[in-house]
N, C-alpha and C positions, 0 to 999 in steps of 0.2 A: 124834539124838533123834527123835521118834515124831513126825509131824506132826501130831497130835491137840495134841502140849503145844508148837508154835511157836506165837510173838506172845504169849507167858504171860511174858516175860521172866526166866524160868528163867535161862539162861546170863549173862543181863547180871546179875541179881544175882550168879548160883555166882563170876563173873569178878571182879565190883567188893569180893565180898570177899576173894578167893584175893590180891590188891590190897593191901585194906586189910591183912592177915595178912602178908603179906610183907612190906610198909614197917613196920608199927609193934613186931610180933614180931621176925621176922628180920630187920631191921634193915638190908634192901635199900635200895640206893639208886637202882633203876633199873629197871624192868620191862618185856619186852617182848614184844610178840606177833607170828607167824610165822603168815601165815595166806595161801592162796591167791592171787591177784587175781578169779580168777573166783567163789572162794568169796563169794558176793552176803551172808548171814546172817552170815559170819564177821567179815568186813568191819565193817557196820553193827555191830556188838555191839559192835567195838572202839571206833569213832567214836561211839556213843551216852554209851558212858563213859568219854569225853575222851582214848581212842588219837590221836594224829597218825602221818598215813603220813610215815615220815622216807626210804622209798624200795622199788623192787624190786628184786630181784635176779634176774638171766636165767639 
């Protein structure tokens, strides 16, 4: 994304509802996100909308 549109919380919404659309539509029961350690933005989006880190993988 364009550094003009970070801190606009674009991605925490597009995320929290690709989210909600999967649990209540598709009828998931589980969701998960793959994201860097270093990735710093990717990170926070996840933890903003209630991600827990359950681990890394090396």
């Amino acid at each position: 994304m364009h550094s003009s549109y970070s801190g606009k919380n674009i991605v925490s919404k597009a995320v929290k509802r690709l989210c909600t659309y999967s649990f209540e539509v598709l009828e998931l029961n589980k969701f998960s996100i793959f994201a860097d350690v270093e990735n710093i933005g990717s990170n926070k989006v996840a933890i903003k909308i209630g991600f827990k880190l359950v681990g890394i993988k090396l």
